[in-house]
Every structure is written in structure tokens, then in C-alpha cells.
C-alpha positions as CSV (number, residue, x, y, z in Angstrom):
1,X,0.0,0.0,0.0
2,X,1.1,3.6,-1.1
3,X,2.2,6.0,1.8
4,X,-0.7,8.5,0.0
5,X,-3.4,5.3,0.1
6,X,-2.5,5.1,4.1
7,X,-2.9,8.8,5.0
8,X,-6.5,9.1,3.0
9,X,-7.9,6.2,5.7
10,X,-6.5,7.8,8.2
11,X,-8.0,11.1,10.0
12,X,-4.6,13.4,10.7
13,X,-5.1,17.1,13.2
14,X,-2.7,20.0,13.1
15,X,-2.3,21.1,16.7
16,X,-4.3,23.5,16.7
17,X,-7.2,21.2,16.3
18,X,-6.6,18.8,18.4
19,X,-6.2,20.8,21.3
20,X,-9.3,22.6,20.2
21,X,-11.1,19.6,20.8
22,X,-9.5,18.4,23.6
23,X,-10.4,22.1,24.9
24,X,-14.2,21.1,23.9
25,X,-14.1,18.2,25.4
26,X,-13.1,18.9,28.6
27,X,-15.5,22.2,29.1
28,X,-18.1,20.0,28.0
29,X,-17.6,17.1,30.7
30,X,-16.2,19.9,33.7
31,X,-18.5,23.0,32.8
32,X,-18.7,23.8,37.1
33,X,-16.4,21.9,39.1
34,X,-15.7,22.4,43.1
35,X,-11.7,21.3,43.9
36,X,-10.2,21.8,47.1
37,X,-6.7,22.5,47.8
38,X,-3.7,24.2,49.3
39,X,-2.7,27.3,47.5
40,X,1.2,27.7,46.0
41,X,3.2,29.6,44.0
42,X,0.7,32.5,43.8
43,X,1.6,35.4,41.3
44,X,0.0,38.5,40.5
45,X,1.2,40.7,37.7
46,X,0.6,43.7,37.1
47,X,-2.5,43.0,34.9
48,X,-4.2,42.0,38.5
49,X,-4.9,38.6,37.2
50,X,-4.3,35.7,39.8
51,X,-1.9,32.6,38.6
52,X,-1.7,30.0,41.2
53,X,-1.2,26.0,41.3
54,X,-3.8,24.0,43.8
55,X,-2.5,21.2,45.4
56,X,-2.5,18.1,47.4
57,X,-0.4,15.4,48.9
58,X,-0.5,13.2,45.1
59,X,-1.3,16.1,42.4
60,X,-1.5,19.6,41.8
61,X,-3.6,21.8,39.2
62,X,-2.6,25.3,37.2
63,X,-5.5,28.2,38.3
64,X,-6.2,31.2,36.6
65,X,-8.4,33.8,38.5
66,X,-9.2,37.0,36.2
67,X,-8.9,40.1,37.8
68,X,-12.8,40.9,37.3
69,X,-14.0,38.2,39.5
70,X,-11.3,38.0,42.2
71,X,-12.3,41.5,43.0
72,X,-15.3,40.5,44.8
73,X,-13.4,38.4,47.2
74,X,-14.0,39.7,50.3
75,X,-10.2,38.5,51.9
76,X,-6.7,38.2,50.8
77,X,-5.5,35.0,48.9
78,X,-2.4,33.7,50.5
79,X,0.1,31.1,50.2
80,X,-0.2,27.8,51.6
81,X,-4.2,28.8,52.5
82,X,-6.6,26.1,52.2
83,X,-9.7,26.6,50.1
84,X,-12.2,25.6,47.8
85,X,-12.1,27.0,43.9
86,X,-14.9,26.7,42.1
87,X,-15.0,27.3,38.0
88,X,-14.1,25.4,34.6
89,X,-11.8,23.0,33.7
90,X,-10.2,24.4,30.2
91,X,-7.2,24.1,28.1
92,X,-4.6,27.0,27.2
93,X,-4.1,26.3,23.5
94,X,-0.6,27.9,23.6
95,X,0.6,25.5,26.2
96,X,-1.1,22.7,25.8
97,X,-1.9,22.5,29.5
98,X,-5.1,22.3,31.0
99,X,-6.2,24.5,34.1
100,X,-8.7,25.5,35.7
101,X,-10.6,28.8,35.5
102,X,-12.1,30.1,39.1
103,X,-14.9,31.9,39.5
104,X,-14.9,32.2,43.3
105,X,-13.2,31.1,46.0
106,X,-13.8,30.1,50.2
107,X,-11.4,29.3,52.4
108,X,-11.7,26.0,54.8
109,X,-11.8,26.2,58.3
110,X,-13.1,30.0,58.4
111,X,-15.5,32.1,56.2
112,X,-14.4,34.6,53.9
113,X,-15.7,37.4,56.1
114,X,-14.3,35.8,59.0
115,X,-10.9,35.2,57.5
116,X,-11.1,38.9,55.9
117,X,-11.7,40.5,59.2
118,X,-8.3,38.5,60.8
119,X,-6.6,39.7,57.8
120,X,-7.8,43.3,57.9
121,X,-7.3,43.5,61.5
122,X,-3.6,42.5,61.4
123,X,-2.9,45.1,58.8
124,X,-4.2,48.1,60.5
125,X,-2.7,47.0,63.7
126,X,1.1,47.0,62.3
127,X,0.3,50.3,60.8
128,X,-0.6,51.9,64.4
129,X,-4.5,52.4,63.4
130,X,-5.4,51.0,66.7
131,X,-2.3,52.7,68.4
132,X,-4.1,53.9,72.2
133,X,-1.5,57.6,71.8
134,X,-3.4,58.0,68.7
135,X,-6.9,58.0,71.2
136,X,-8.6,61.7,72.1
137,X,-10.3,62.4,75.0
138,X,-13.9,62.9,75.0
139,X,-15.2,66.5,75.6
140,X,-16.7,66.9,78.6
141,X,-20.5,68.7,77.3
142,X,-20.2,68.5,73.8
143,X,-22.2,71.7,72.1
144,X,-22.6,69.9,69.0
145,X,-23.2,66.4,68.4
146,X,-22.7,64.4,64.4
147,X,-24.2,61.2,64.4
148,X,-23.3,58.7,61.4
149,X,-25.7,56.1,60.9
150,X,-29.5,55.1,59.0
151,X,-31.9,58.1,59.2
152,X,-35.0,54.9,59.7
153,X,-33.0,52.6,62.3
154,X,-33.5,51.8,65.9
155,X,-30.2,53.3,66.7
156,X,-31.1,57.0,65.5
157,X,-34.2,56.7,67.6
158,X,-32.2,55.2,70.8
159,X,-29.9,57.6,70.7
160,X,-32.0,60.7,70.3
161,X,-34.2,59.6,72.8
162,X,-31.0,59.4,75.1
163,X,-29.6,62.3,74.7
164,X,-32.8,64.8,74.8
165,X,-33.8,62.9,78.4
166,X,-30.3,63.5,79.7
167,X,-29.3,67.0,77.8
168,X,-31.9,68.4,75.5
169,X,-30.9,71.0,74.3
170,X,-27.3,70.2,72.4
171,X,-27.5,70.7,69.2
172,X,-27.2,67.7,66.5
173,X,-26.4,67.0,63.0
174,X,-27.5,64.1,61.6
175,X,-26.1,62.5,58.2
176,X,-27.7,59.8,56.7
177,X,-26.0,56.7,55.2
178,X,-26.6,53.3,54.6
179,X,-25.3,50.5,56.9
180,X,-25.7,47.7,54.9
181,X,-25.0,46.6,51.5
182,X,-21.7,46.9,48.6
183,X,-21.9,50.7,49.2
184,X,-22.5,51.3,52.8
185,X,-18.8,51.4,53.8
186,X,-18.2,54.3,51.1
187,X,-21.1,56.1,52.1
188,X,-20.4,55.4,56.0
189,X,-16.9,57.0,55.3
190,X,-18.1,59.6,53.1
191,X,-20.1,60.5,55.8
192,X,-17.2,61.3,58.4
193,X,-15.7,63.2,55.9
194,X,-18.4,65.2,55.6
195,X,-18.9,66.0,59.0
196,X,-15.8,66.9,59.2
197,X,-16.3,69.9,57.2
198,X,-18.3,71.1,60.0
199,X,-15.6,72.9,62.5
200,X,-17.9,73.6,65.2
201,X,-19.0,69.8,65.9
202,X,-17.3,68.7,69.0
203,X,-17.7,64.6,68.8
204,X,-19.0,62.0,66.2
205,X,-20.7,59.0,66.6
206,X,-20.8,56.2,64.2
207,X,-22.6,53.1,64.1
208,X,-25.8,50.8,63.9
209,X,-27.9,48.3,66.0
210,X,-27.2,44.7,66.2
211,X,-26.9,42.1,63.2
212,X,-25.1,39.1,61.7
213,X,-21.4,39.5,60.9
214,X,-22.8,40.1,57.3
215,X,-25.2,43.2,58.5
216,X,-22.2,45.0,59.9
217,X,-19.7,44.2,57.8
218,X,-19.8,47.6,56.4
219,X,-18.3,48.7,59.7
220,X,-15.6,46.1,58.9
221,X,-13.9,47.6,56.1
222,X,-10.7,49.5,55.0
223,X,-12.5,52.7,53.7
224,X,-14.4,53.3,56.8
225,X,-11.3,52.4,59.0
226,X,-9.3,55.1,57.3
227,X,-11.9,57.5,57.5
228,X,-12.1,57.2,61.4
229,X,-8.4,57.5,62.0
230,X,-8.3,60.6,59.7
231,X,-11.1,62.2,61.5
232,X,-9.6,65.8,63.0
233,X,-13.5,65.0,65.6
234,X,-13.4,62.7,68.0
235,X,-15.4,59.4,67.3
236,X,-17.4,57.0,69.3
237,X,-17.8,53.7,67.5
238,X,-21.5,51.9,68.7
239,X,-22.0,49.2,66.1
240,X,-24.4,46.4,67.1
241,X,-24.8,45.0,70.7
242,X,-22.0,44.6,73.5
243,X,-20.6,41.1,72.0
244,X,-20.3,42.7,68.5
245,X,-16.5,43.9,67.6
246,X,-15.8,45.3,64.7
247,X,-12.8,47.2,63.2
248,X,-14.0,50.5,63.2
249,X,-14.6,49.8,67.3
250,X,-10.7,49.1,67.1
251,X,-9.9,52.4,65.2
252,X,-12.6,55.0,67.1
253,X,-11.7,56.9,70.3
254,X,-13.7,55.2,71.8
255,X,-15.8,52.2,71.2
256,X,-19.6,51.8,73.4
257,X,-21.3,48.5,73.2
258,X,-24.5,49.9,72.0
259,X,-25.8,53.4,70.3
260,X,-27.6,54.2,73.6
261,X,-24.3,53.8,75.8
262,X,-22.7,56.2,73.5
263,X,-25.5,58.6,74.1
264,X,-25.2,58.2,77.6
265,X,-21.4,58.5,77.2
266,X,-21.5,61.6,75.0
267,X,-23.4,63.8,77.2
268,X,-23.9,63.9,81.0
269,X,-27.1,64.1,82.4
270,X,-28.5,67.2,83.3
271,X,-29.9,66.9,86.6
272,X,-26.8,65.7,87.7
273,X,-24.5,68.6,85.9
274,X,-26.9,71.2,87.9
275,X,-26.5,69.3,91.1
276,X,-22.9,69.5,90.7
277,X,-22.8,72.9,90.1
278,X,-24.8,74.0,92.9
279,X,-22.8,72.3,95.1
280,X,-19.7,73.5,93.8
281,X,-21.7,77.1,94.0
282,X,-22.2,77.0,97.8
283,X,-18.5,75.8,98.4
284,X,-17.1,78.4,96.6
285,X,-20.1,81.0,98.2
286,X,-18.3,79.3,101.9
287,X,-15.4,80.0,100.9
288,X,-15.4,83.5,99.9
289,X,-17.3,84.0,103.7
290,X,-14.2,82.3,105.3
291,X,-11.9,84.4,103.0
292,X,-14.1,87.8,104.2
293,X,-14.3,86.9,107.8
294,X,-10.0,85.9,108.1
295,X,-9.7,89.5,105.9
296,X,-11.7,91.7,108.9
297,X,-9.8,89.8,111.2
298,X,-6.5,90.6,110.2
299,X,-7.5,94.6,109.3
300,X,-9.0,94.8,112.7
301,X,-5.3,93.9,113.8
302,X,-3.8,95.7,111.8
303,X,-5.8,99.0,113.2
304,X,-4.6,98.2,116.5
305,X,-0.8,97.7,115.7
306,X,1.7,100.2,117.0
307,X,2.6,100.9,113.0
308,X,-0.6,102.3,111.7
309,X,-1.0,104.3,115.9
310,X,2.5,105.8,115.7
311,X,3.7,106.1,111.8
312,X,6.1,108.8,112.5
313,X,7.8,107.0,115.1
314,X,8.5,104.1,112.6
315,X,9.4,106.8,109.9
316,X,11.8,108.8,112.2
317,X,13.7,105.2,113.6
318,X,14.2,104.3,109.8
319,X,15.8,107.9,108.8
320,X,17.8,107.0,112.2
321,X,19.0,103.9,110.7
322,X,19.7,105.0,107.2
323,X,22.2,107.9,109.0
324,X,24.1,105.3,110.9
325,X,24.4,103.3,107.9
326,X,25.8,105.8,105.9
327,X,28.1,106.6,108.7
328,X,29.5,103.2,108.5
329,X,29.7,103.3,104.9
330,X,31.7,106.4,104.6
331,X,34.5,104.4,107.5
332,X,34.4,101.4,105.7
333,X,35.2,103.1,102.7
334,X,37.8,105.4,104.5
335,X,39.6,102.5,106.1
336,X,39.7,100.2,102.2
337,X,41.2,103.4,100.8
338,X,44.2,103.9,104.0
339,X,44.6,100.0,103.0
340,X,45.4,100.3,99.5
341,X,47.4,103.5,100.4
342,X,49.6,101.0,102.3
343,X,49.9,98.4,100.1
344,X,50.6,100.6,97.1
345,X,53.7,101.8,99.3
346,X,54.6,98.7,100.5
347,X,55.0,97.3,96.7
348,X,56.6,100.4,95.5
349,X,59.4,99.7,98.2
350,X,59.5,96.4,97.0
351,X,59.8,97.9,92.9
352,X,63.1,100.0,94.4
353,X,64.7,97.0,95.8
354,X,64.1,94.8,93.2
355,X,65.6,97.3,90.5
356,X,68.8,97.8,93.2
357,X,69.5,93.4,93.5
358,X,68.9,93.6,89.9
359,X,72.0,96.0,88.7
360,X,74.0,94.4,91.3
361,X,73.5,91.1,89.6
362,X,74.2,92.6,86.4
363,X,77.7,94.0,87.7
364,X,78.4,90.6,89.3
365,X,77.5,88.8,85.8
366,X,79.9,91.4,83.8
367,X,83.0,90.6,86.6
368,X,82.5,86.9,85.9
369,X,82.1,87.1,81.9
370,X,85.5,88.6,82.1
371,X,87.5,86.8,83.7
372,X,85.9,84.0,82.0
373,X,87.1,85.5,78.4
374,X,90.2,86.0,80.2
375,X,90.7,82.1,81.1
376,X,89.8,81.0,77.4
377,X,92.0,79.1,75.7
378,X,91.1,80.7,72.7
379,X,91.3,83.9,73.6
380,X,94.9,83.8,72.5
381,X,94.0,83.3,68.9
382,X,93.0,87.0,68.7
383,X,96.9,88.3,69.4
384,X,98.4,86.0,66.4
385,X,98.6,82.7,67.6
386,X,96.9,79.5,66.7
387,X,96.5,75.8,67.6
388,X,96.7,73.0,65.3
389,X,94.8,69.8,66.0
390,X,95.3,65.4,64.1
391,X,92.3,65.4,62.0
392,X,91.7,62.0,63.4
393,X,91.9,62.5,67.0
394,X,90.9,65.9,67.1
395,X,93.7,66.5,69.6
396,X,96.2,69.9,70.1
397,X,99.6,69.2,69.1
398,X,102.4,69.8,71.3
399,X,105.1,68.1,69.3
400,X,105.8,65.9,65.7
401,X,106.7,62.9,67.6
402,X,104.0,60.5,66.5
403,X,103.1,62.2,63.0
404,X,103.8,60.6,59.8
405,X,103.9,61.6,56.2
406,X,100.4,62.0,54.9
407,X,98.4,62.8,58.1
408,X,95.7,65.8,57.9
409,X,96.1,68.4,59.9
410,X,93.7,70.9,61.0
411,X,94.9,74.5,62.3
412,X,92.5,76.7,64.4
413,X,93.2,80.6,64.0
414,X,91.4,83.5,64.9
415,X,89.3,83.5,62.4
416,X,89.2,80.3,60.4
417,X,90.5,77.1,59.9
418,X,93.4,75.4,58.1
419,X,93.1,71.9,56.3
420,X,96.9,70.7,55.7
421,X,98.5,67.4,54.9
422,X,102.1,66.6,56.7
423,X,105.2,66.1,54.3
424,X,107.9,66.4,56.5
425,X,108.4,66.3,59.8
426,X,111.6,68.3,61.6
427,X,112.2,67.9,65.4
């Protein structure tokens, strides 16, 4: 049989088609699939695309998780996290390997919100959102109140009902916002900003009434957080009930279990504040008595003292006084100028008798430098004479007897010296 016979029985595929229906096949047989694993070698370029491998002990399987639908994941994808990917098992053509295509993602042991709160959390603590320094006090009777929360909630009417039975008549701004939903944490932070404008408005407070971890999760995330820490106003966080913790509790000045306890923490109650300052009003009215009864006591002393009955007496023993001490001055400075007197003599004395042991020194020095030019060796030099020296022992000569032929002589005179070589020698 011809090699052209065999090839028209037989079906043949470029590549390209055989991975094309390979690539059918599978997204025919694995159109939703649910695979769990551990995640590795996660990468995420710059395109925000997700490129991981799921594993276990005996296999492991190439992911691909496009940027559009990991962005509704509501935590961060990790290394070695455990999860279960749901999506389609595919083929990449230009590899020829087959993957699989996620759609969503959980993570095992923990929900997603649970696990996104952890992670959250941890951030913002290691960048010092939940750092106490960073905490303001609360004013003590705020003027003006901002409240951030649903304008149809229970906690709008709890709180308002607090604060006008304790204080009515502070003044409040309320902003609306949703605490629920997609959009809630933008409008929630929004919000704070907003109030913020407002320079007069001396403490915020944010929050909701009670739910599931889904109801306030709003409260839970990043946009919200950062608006609370940026607030220049004070901020009570009262999200949910009193076993309900949520990040923007962690971030706020200060966080109260429910919207009512923050009412009642905001402003004091009134009857109280007026008790309190009556009572401070009668000690201070006791005490300016006291101060008014010890003041006529001491001026009815004073009216009896022998100062204010004889002032000229007093008057006339000072002038005494001042007299006697300008007397002494005038001796004391009498006696420091006969001192100086003396001492300026004595040192002059001492300036004479100096100057005489000083020239008769001098005379004594001039004696001695003569005789000692006198008993000079060299002195002699001057009249004519002259003294001749063996270069090598640097020795006066008295006599030849030990020179030879050839030895250098050196001869002193007044003024210079002689270098000579011996070439005879005479007795």
C-alpha cells in the first residue's frame, strides 16, 4: 500500500485542532467543578490577574483567576491557604496544558468574612491604626453632636431619645447613610468626611444596631477604617450590641457597646451637671465667707498695731537707721582706701629693691664674663697665635713625635681654619 493510500484512511489534526477539541471536550464534561486544595506559587502581575497551582499530597492543578472576579473576594488569597475553587476545567491552546478557570473562591476552616476580618485587623494594627496615643479624649459637654448612621434605624431613635432625656438642648447634625450593603462602607466613610467639614461639631458618633457578621460588615472595612483614623473630631464607635467587635470599634476613640451607651457616654445628664454645680456654688459661696471673715480679722489687727497708731515713730527710727548706715559706709570706705594706700607703698618699696639686687647682679654677671674670656683658651687666637689639631683624634699638638707623612692636619686661627697634609716632619 502507497504511503498516500494510508494517509487518505486515516484522519490526521494539526495542533491546533486537536487541542481545540480536547479544549471542547473537557468544558463539556467539567463546565462547574468544586476542587479543594492548598494554595502555592501564587503570582499576581501587574494585569491583577491571579496565577496559582492547587495542590494536594498526590497532584497539583494550574488556576487562573481574572482580575474581574477576584475583586469580589472579600479577603486576601495567600500562600499555603486552604480553600475551595470553584470554575471550569479548560485548556490553554498555547501551552497545551489544561487548568482550571475560578470563579470564586472560600477558604476552609473559616468564612471569607471571617478570614477577611483576621486579615484586615492585622494590617491596620502593624500600621498603628489602633495605636491607644493615637486616642482623644472625649469633651466633657459636647455643644454639637454628628451622628453617622440610618436616618430609619432603631439606633437613631435610641440615641435621640437618650440624649434629649439626659441634655436636651445640644445641638445635633444628623447624616444619613446606609449601613448595609456593597456601598455602605463608602457612604459610611463619606459621611465622616463630611462632618468633618463642619468645625464647630465637637464629637461623632458612628454606628448601627445589632446584626449578623454580614449586617455589619460595612463597619468592617478598609474605607471606613481610614476615615475614622483621619477624623480631626473625635469618634465613638456603637455598632451592634455589646458582644459585637468590629474594626471601626478598634480604630474610634472610643468604642460603646451599644448606640444608647454612647448617648449616655457623649453627654452627661443634666440633673446631675446642675446638682454638681450648685454644690460646687455653695462651696465656693463658703469659701469667699471664710476668706471675708480671716480679711476683717486681720485689718481689725492691723488697726490696732503700734505701726498704723505711731507712723512717724517708725518713719523717724528708719531715717535713724539710714544715717548710721551711711556713717559706717563712709568708714568702711575710708579704712579700704588707707589699705590700698599701704599696700601701694609697701609694693613700691618692694619695685626700688628689686631694680637695686637687679644691677648688682648685672655687675656681678659682667665681673664673671670677664674673667671667664680671660681664662679662654682661645682667647689667645686673637693676638696671632693658633693651635693645630690630628684630624683624626681631634687632639692639640704639642710636638711631631708621632706624626707621619700623609696625616691631615687641621689648624684653628682666629678667624678660620686650616686643612693641611704633613710632608715632612723636623724635630
Amino acid at each position: 500500500m502507497r504511503m498516500q493510500d494510508l494517509f487518505k484512511e486515516k484522519t490526521i489534526y494539526t495542533v491546533a485542532e486537536i487541542t481545540r477539541n480536547i479544549r471542547e471536550i473537557l468544558e463539556d464534561s467539567f463546565p462547574q467543578v468544586w476542587i479543594k486544595g492548598e494554595v502555592s506559587t501564587l503570582r499576581i502581575p501587574q494585569s491583577g490577574h491571579m496565577y496559582f497551582t492547587l495542590k494536594d499530597e498526590k497532584a497539583q492543578l494550574k488556576c487562573v483567576f481574572f482580575k474581574n472576579a477576584s475583586m469580589r473576594l472579600d479577603f486576601k488569597l495567600e500562600e499555603g491557604m486552604e480553600c475551595v475553587c470553584s470554575g471550569r476545567i479548560s485548556l490553554y491552546d498555547q501551552s497545551g496544558q489544561y487548568q482550571l478557570y475560578v470563579n470564586s473562591v472560600e477558604p476552609l476552616g473559616k468564612g471569607s468574612l471571617q478570614l477577611a476580618y483576621e486579615q484586615l485587623k492585622k494590617k491596620l494594627a502593624a500600621e498603628g491604626l489602633f495605636d491607644p496615643a493615637h486616642k482623644r479624649v472625649m469633651p466633657f459637654l459636647p455643644r454639637k453632636i454628628g451622628i453617622v448612621t440610618s436616618s430609619t434605624g432603631a439606633a437613631i431613635r435610641d440615641i435621640l431619645q437618650v440624649i434629649n432625656r439626659r441634655y436636651a438642648n445640644v445641638h445635633i447634625i444628623i447624616r444619613p447613610c446606609l449601613v448595609q450593603g456593597k456601598t455602605a462602607a463608602l457612604d459610611i466613610a463619606q459621611a465622616i468626611e463630611e462632618l468633618n467639614s463642619f468645625k464647630d461639631i465637637d464629637v461623632i458618633i458612628v454606628g448601627r444596631g445589632g446584626g449578623s457578621l454580614e449586617d455589619l460588615w460595612a463597619f468592617n472595612e478598609e474605607p471606613v477604617a481610614r476615615a475614622v483614623y483621619n477624623s480631626q473630631i473625635p469618634i465613638i464607635s456603637a455598632v451592634g450590641h455589646e458582644i459585637d467587635f468590629t474594626i471601626c470599634d478598634f480604630v474610634a476613640d472610643l468604642r460603646a457597646p451599644t448606640p444608647s451607651a454612647a448617648a449616655e457616654l457623649v453627654v452627661q445628664e443634666k440633673e446631675q451637671l446642675v446638682l454638681a454645680v450648685e454644690s460646687m456654688a455653695k462651696r465656693l459661696t463658703e469659701a469667699v465667707v471664710q476668706k471675708l471673715k480671716l480679711g476683717q480679722m486681720r485689718f481689725s489687727h492691723l488697726m490696732k498695731s503700734y505701726a498704723l497708731r505711731r507712723p512717724q515713730v517708725i518713719v523717724e527710727q528708719y531715717q535713724q537707721n539710714l544715717d548710721n548706715l551711711d556713717k559706717r559706709l563712709k568708714i568702711g570706705i575710708l579704712n579700704v582706701l588707707d589699705a590700698k594706700n599701704t599696700r601701694f607703698k609697701t609694693l613700691t618699696n618692694l619695685e626700688s629693691g628689686m631694680s637695686r639686687l637687679l644691677k648688682t647682679k648685672q655687675s656681678h654677671l659682667a665681673q664673671i664674663s670677664a674673667r671667664l674670656l680671660n681664662l679662654n683658651p682661645l682667647a689667645i687666637l686673637s693676638r696671632g697665635y693658633s693651635v693645630t689639631y690630628l684630624c683624626s683624634e681631634k687632639k692639640a699638638l704639642k710636638s711631631v713625635q708621632g706624626l707621619k707623612k700623609g696625616d691631615m692636619l687641621e689648624t684653628k686661627l682666629d678667624k678660620g681654619v686650616i686643612i693641611s697634609q704633613v710632608e715632612e716632619c723636623r724635630k
